[in-house]
SEMARLO-428013 format. One line per field, with one value per atom (N, C-alpha, C): x, y, z; chain; residue in three letters; atom name. Coordinates in steps of 0.2 Angstrom, whole numbers. Example, Ala and Ser with C-alpha at 12.3 -4.5 7.8 and 13.67 -1.06 7.14 Angstrom:
# residues 2
x <- (66,62,66,64,68,64);
y <- (-28,-22,-16,-11,-5,0);
z <- (39,39,39,35,36,39);
c <- (A,A,A,A,A,A);
r <- (Ala,Ala,Ala,Ser,Ser,Ser);
a <- (N,CA,C,N,CA,C);
//
This chain:
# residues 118
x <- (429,435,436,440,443,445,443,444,450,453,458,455,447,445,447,443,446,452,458,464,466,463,465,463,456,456,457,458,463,469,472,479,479,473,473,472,468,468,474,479,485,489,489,493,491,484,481,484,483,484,494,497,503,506,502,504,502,498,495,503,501,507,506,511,511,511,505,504,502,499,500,492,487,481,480,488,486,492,495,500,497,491,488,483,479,477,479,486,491,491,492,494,485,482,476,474,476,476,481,486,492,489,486,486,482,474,471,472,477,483,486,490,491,488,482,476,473,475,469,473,482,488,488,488,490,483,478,470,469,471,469,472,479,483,482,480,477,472,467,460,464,467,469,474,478,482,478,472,469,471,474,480,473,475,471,475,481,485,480,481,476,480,487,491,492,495,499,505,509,517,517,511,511,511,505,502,510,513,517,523,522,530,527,520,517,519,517,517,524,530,536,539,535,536,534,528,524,527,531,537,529,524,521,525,528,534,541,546,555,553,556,555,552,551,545,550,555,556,553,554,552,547,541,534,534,537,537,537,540,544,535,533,528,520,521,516,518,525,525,524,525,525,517,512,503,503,506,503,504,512,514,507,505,500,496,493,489,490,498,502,506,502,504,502,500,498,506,511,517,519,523,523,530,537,541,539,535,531,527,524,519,522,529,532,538,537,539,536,529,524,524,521,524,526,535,540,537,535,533,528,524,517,523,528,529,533,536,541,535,529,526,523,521,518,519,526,529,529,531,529,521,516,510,507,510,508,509,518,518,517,513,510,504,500,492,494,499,498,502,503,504,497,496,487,482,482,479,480,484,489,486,483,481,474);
y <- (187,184,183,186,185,179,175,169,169,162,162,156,153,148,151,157,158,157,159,157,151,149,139,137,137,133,137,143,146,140,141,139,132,127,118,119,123,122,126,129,131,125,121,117,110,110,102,103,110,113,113,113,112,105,99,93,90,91,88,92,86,86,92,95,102,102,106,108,115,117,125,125,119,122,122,116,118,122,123,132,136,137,144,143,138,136,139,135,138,145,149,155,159,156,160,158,152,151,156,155,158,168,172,177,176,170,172,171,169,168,171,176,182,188,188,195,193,187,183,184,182,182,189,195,199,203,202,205,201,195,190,194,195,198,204,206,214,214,210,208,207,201,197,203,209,214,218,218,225,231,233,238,243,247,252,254,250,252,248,252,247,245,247,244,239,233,228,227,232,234,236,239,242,235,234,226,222,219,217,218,225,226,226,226,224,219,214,207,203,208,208,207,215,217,214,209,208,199,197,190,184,188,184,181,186,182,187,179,182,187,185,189,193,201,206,205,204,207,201,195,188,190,192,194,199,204,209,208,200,198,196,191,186,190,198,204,207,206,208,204,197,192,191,191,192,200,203,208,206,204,202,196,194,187,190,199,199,198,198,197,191,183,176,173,178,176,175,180,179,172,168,160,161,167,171,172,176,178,175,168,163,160,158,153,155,163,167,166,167,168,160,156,147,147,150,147,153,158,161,158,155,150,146,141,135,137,144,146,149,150,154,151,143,138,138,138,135,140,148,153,156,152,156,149,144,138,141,144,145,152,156,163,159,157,153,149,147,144,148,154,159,163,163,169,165,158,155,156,158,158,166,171,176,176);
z <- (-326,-327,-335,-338,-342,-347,-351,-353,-359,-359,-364,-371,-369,-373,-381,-382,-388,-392,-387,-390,-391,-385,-385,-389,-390,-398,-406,-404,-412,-413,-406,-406,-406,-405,-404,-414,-415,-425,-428,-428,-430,-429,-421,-422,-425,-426,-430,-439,-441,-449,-448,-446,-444,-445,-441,-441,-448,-452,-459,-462,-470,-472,-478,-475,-482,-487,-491,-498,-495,-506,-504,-497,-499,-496,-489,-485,-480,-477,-480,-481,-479,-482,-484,-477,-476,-468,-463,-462,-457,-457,-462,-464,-461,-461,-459,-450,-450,-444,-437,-441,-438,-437,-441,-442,-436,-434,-430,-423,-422,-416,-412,-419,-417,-413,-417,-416,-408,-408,-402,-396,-397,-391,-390,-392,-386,-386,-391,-388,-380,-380,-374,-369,-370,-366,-364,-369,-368,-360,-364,-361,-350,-351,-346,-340,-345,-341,-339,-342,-339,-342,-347,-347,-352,-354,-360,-365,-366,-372,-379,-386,-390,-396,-394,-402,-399,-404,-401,-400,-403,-401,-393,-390,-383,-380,-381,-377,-377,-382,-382,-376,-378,-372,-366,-364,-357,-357,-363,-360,-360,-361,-359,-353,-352,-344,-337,-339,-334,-337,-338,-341,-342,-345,-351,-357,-360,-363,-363,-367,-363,-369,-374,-383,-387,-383,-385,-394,-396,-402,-408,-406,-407,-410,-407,-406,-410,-409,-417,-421,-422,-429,-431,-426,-429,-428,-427,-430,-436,-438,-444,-449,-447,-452,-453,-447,-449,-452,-454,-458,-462,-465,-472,-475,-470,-474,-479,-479,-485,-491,-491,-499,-499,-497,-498,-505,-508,-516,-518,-515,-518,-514,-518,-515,-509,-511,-508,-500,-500,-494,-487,-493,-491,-487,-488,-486,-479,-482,-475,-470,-470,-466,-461,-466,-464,-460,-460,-456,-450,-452,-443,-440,-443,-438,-438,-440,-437,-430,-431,-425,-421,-422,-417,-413,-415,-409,-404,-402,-396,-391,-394,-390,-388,-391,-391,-387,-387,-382,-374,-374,-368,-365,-370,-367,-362,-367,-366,-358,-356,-351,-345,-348,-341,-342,-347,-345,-341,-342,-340,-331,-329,-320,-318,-324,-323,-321);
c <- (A,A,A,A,A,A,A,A,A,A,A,A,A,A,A,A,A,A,A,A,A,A,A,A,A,A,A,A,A,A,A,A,A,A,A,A,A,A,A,A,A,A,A,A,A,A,A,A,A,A,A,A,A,A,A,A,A,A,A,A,A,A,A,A,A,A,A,A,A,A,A,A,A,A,A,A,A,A,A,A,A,A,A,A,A,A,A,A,A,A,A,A,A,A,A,A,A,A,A,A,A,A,A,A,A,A,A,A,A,A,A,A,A,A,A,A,A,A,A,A,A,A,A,A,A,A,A,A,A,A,A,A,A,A,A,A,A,A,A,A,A,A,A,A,A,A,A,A,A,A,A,A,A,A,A,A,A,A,A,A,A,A,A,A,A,A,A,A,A,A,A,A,A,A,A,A,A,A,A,A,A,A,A,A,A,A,A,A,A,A,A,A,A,A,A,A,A,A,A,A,A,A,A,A,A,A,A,A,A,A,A,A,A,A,A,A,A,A,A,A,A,A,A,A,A,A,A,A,A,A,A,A,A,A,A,A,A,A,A,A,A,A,A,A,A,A,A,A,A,A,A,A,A,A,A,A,A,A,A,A,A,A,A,A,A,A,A,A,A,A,A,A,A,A,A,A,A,A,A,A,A,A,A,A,A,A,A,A,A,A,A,A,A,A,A,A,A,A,A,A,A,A,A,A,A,A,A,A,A,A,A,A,A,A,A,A,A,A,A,A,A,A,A,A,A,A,A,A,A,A,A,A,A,A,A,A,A,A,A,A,A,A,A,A,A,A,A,A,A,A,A,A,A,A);
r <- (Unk,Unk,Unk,Unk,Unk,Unk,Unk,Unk,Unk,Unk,Unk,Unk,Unk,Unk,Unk,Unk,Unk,Unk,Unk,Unk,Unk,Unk,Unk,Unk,Unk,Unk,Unk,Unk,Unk,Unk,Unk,Unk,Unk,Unk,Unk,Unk,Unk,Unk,Unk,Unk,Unk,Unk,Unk,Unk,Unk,Unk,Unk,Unk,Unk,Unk,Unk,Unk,Unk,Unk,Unk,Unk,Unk,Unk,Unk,Unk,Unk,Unk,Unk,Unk,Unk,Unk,Unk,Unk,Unk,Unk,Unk,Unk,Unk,Unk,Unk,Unk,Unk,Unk,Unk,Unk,Unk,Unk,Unk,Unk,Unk,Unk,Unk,Unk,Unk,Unk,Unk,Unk,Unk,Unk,Unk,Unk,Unk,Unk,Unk,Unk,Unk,Unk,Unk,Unk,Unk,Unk,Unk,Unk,Unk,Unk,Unk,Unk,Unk,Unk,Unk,Unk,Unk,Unk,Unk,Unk,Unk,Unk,Unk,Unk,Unk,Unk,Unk,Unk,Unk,Unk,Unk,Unk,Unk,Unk,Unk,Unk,Unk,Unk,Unk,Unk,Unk,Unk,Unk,Unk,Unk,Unk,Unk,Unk,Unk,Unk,Unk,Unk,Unk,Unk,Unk,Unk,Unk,Unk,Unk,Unk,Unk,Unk,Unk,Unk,Unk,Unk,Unk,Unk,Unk,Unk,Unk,Unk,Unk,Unk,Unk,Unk,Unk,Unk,Unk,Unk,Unk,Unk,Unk,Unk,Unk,Unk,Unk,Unk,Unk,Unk,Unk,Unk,Unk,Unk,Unk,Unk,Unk,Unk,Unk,Unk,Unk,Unk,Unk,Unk,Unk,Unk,Unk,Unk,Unk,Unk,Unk,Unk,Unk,Unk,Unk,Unk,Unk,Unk,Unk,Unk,Unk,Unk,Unk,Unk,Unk,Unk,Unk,Unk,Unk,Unk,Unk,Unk,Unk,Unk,Unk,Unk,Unk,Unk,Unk,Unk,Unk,Unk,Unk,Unk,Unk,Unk,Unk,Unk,Unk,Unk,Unk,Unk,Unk,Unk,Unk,Unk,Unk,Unk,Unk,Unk,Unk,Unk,Unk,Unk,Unk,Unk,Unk,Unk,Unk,Unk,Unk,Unk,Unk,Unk,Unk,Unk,Unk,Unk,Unk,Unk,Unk,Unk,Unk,Unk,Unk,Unk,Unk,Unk,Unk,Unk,Unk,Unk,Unk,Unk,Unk,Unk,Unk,Unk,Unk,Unk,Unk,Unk,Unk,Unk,Unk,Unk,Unk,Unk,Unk,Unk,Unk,Unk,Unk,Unk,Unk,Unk,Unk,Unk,Unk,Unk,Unk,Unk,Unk,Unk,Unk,Unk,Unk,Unk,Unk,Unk,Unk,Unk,Unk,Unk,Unk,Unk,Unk,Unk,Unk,Unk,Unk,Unk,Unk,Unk,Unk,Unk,Unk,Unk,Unk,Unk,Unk,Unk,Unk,Unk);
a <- (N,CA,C,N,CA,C,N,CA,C,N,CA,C,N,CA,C,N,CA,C,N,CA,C,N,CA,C,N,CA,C,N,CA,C,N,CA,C,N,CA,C,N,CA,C,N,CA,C,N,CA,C,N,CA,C,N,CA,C,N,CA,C,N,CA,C,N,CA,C,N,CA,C,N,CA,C,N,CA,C,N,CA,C,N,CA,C,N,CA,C,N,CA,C,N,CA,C,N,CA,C,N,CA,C,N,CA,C,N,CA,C,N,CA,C,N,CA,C,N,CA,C,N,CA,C,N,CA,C,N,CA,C,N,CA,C,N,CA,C,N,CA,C,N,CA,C,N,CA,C,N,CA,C,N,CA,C,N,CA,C,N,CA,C,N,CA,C,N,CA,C,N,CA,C,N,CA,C,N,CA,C,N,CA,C,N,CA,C,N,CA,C,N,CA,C,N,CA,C,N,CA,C,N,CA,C,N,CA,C,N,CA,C,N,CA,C,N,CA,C,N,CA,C,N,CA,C,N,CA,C,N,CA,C,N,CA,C,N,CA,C,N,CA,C,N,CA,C,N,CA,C,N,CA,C,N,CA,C,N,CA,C,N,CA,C,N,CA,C,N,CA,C,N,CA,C,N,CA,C,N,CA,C,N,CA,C,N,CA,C,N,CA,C,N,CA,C,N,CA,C,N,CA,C,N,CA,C,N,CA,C,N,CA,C,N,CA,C,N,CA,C,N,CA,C,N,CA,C,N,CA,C,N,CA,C,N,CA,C,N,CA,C,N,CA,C,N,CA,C,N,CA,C,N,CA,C,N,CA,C,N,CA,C,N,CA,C,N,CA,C,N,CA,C,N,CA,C,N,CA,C,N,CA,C,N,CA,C,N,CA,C,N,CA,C,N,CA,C,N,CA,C,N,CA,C,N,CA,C,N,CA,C);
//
């Protein structure tokens, strides 16, 4: 059986670095926390469908299809915005990135609790 521990506590430290009051350190936190999130949501998903696809655009549109979540495009967005995190030196960028962990919590809370029903 497949387990979702990792993710859960990725995602219980994303959202503890979240609730503190923002500067750039715990920006930059978040911004790390949030990449391992991502990588962790649909490798978990991956793991949890069984599937043999190994991009995360593929896994993604599984995890569409199989109504893991409504928003395969959403989910693009906050794959593109973990790649952009290796250029958060730009303060521009950083704070793009930011706003994608604050809008990705609530969707990767309620992935976490349909993988969990897998």
């Amino acid at each position: 059986m497949v387990s979702t521990q990792e993710f859960e506590k990725a995602l219980a430290a994303l959202e503890k670095a979240l609730t503190e009051p923002k500067t750039d350190i715990t920006r930059d936190a978040s911004i790390q926390r949030f990449e391992f999130c991502v990588e962790l949501a649909w490798k978990t998903a991956k793991k949890k469908l069984g599937t043999a696809a190994t991009a995360p655009r593929v896994v993604i549109r599984e995890m569409a299809s199989q109504l893991l979540i409504k928003d395969p495009e959403k989910w693009f967005e906050f794959l593109d915005a973990r790649n952009m995190s290796s250029h958060t030196y730009k303060e521009d960028i950083a704070e793009k990135v930011y706003q994608a962990a604050v809008s990705f919590l609530p969707h990767a809370k309620d992935l976490l609790e349909k993988l969990r029903t897998i």
